[in-house]
C-alpha positions in Angstrom: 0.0 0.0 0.0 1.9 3.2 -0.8 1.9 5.6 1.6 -0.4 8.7 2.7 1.1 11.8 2.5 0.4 14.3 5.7 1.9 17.4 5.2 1.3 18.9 8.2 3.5 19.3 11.7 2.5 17.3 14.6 -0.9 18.0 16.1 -1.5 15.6 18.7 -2.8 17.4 21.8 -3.6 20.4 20.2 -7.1 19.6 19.2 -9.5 21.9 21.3 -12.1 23.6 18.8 -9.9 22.0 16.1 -10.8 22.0 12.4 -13.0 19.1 10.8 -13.0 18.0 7.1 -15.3 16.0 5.2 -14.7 13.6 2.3 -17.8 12.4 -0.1 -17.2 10.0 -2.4 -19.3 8.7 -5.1 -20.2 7.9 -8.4 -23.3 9.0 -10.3 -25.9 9.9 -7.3 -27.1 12.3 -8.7 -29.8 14.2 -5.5 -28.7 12.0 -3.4 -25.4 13.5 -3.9 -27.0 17.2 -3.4 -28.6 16.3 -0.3 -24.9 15.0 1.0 -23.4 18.6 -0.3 -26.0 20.5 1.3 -25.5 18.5 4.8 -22.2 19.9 5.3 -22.6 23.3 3.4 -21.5 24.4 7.3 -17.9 23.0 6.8 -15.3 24.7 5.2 -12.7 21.8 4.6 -14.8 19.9 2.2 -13.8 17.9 -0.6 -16.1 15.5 -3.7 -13.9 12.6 -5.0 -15.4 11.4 -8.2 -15.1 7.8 -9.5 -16.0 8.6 -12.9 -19.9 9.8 -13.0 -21.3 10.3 -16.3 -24.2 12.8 -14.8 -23.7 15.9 -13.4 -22.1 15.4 -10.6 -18.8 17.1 -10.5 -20.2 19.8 -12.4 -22.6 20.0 -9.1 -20.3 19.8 -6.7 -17.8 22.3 -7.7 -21.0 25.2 -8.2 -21.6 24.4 -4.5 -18.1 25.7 -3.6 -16.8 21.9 -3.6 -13.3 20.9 -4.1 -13.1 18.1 -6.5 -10.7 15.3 -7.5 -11.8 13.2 -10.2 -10.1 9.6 -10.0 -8.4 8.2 -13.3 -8.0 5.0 -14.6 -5.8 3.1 -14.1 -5.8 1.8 -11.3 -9.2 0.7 -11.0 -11.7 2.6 -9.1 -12.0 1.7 -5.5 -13.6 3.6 -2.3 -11.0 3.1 -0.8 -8.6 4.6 -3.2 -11.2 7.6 -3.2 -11.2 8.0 0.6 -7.5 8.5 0.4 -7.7 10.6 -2.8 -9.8 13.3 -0.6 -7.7 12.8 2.4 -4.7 13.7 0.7 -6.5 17.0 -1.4 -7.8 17.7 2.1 -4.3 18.2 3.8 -3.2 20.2 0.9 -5.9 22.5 1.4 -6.3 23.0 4.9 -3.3 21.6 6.6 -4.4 22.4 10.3 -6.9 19.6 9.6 -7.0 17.1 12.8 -10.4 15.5 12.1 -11.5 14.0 9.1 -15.2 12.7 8.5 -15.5 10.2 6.1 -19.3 10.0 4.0 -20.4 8.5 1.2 -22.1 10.2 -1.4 -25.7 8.8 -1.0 -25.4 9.9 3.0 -26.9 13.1 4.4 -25.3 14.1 7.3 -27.5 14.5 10.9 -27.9 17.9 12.2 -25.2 18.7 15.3 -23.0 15.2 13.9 -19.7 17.1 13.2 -20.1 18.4 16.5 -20.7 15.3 18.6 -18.1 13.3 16.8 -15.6 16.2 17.5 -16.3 16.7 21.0 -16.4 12.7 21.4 -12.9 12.6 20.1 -11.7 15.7 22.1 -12.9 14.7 25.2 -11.0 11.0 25.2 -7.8 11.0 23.6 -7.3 7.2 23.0 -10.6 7.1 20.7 -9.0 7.0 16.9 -12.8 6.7 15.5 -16.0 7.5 16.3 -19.4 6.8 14.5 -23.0 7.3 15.4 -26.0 5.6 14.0 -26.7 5.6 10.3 -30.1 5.3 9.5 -32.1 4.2 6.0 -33.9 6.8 4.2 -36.6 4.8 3.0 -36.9 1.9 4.8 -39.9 1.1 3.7 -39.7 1.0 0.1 -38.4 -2.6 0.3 -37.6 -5.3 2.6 -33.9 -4.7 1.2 -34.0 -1.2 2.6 -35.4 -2.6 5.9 -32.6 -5.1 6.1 -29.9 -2.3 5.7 -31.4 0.0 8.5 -31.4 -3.4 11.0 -27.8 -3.7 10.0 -26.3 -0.4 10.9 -28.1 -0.6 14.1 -25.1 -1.9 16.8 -24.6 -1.5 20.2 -23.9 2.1 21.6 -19.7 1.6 23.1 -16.2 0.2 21.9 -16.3 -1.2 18.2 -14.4 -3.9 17.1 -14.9 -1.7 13.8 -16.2 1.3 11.6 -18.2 1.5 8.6 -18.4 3.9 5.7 -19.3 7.2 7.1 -16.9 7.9 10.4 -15.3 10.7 12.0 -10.9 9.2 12.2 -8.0 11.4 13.5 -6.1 12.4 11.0 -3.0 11.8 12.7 -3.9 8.1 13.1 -5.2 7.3 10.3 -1.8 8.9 8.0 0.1 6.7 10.7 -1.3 3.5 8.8 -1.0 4.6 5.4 -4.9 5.5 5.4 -7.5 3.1 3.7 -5.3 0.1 1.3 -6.9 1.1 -2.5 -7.0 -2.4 -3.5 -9.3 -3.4 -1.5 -12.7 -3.4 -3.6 -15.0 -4.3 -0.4 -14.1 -4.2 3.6 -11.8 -1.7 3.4 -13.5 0.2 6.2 -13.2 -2.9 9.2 -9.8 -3.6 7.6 -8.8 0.1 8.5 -10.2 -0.2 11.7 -9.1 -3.0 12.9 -5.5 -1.6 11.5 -5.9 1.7 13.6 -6.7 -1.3 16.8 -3.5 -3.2 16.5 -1.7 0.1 16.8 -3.3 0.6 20.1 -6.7 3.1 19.5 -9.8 2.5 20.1 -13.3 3.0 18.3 -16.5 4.0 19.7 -20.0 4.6 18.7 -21.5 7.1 20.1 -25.3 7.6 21.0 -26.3 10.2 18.1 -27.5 10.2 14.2 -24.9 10.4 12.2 -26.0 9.7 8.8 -29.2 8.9 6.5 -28.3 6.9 3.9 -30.0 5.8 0.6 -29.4 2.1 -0.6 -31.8 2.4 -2.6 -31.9 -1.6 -2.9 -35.3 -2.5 -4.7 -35.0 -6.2 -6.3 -33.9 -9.1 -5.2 -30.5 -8.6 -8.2 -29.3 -5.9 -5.8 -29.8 -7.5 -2.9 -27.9 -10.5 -4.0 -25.1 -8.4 -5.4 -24.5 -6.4 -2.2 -24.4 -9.7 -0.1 -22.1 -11.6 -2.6 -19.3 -8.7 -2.1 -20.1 -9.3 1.6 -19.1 -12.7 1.0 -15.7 -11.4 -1.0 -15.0 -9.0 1.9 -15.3 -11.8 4.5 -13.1 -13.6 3.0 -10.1 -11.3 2.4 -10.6 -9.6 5.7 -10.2 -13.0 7.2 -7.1 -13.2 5.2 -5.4 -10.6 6.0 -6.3 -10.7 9.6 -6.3 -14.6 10.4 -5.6 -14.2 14.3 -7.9 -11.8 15.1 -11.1 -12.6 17.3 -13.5 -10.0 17.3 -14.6 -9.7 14.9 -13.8 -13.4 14.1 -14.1 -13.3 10.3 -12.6 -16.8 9.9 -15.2 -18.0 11.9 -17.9 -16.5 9.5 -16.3 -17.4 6.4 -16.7 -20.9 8.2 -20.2 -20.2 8.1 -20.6 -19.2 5.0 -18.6 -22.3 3.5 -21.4 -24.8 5.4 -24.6 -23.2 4.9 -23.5 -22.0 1.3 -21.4 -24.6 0.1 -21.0 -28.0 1.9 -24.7 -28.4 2.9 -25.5 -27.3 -0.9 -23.5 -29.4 -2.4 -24.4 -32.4 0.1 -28.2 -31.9 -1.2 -27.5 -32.1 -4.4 -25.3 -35.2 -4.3 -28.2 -37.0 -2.7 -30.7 -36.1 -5.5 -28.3 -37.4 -7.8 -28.0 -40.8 -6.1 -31.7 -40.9 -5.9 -32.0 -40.5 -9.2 -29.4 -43.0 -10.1 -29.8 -45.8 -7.5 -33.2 -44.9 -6.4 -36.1 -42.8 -4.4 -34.7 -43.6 -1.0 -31.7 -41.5 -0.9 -34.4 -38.3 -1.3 -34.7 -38.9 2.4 -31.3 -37.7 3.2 -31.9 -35.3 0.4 -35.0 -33.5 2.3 -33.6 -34.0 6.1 -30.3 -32.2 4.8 -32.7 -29.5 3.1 -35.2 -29.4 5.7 -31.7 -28.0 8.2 -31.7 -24.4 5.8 -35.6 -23.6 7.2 -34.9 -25.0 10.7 -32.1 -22.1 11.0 -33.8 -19.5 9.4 -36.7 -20.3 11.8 -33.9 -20.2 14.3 -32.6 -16.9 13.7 -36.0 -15.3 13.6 -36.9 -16.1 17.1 -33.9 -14.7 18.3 -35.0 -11.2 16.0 -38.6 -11.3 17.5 -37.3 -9.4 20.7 -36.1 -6.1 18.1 -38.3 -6.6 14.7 -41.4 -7.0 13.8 -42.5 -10.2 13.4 -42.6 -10.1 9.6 -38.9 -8.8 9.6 -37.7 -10.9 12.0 -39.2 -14.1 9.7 -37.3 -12.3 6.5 -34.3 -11.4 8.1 -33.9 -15.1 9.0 -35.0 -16.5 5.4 -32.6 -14.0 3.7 -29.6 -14.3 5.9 -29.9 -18.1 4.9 -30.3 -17.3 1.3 -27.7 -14.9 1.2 -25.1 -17.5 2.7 -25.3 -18.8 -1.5 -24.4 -15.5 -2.3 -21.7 -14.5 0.1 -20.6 -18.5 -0.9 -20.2 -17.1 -4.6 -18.1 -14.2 -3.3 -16.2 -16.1 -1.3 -14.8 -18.0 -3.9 -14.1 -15.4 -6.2 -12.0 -14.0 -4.2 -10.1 -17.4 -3.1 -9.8 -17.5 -6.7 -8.5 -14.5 -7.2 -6.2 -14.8 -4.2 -4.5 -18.0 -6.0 -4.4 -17.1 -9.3 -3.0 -13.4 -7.9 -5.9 -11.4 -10.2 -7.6 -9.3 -8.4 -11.5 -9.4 -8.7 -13.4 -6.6 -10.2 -15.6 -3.6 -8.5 -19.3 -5.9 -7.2 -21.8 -2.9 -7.8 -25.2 -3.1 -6.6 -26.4 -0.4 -7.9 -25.7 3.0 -10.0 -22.8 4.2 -7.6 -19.6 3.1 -6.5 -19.5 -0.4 -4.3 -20.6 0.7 -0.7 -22.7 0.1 1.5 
């Protein structure tokens, strides 16, 4: 990973009332991007990093009193990569800059946020990263949406790791050469768990942060978004095979039985039955029958927070999508031995987030 240039003198300390920058990133968002440009029209270390839009969206941006930095290819397009990109046009620009907040482009920022996360950070100096609750904007428009808005709601405390939209010390996060640019999913809990093993701490604090707009309305999307889950899983437990929380080997072990062994196992048996005969569909259907049992399984335990539709969807999907994360697992296993690396997984119009 090449390194992140930080220009500036050292500024640890010296952070009362200190300056706070925001990055967007994005890719075609068109007014979901306006609505992210308006939410920090307050800030004056701002800066758009562009991965290549075809609508108006620089051309937005910059009439709004935006910096810009349009990405070119090569090297491919990346978040990460564009995270860094705005980082580093940010320290040019304003290089008093102790606080950075990370968004992406089809976020709105919460009233009072850069505040909170400021103060947070000021008032304990061992926090590297702080992030508050992101919410869906339209949760619901589909059960997809729904699913999304569940997800980003974790326990108020210590994080074993960020997301897309947080508010990082500068200083710490130029100390570990920022986001790695290859990384085409996970590259946020890869860079947190980095700023961890050099001894800081991340916390999320009890206040909005975000509203974000997945905009996820057919099942395509939905699949797309949780096979690059699967990809993330597994690189993040490759490049972090010791760690425990969060224990991503342990999940990609998950992912490898529900999505792959138990799969395959089925199958197998309705091949024997129809070779040697009827009674191996027995084994067929009890190995089968195990995929509803769980899902049944995981939506009593989501009965106590959901609704009791949700909590019956959240269950079937999370068992569906262990086929999907099983496809993304594999690509990047694949990837990993034939040293290619895989391809941007989009889910929709923008850049791969989520």
């Amino acid at each position: 990973m090449p390194p992140l240039t930080d220009p500036r003198p050292e500024l640890r300390g010296e952070t009362q009332g200190a300056q706070v920058g925001v990055v967007m990133i994005g890719r075609n968002e068109g007014e979901r991007l306006r609505r992210c440009i308006a939410s920090t029209s307050g800030t004056a270390a701002r800066v758009y990093v562009d991965s290549g839009s075809t609508d108006d969206s620089v051309a937005w941006a910059r009439s709004q009193g935006v910096a810009v930095v349009e990405l070119a290819v090569p090297p491919k397009f990346t978040a990460a990569r564009a995270r860094n990109a705005g980082l580093e046009r940010l320290l040019q620009d304003h290089p008093g800059l102790v606080y950075v907040q990370m968004v992406d482009g089809d976020c709105e920022l919460a009233p009072g946020w850069l505040d909170a996360a400021r103060d947070a950070l000021e008032r304990d100096p061992g926090l590297a990263l702080v992030f508050g609750r992101r919410r869906e904007r339209f949760p619901e428009r589909s059960i997809y949406n729904a699913f999304c808005d569940d997800e980003w709601n974790v326990p108020v405390g210590e994080a074993a790791a960020g997301g897309g939209d947080v508010m990082v010390r500068v200083d710490a996060l130029t100390a570990i050469n920022g986001y790695d640019p290859e990384m085409i999913a996970g590259e946020d809990p890869d860079m947190s768990v980095r700023l961890r093993k050099t001894g800081w701490r991340l916390y999320r604090i009890d206040h909005a942060m975000t509203i974000h707009d997945a905009a996820i309305l057919r099942f395509g999307q939905w699949w797309r978004r949780t096979e690059r889950a699967g990809h993330a899983f597994g690189e993040l437990a490759d490049r972090h095979p010791g760690l425990r929380e969060p224990d991503w080997r342990r999940q990609c072990r998950s992912i490898v039985l529900w999505g792959g062994i138990l799969p395959v196992l089925v199958m197998v048996m309705v091949l024997f039955a129809i070779v040697f005969g009827p009674v191996w569909l027995l084994p067929a259907l009890a190995f089968a029958a195990v995929w509803p049992l769980q899902a049944l399984r995981i939506a009593a335990k989501r009965r106590a927070t959901l609704p009791p539709r949700q909590a019956l969807l959240t269950g079937a999907f999370l068992m569906i999508g262990k086929l999907a994360e099983m496809i993304g697992l594999a690509r990047f296993q694949i990837g990993r031995l034939t040293g290619r690396r895989s391809d941007l997984i989009e889910y929709n119009s923008g850049p791969a987030r989520g």
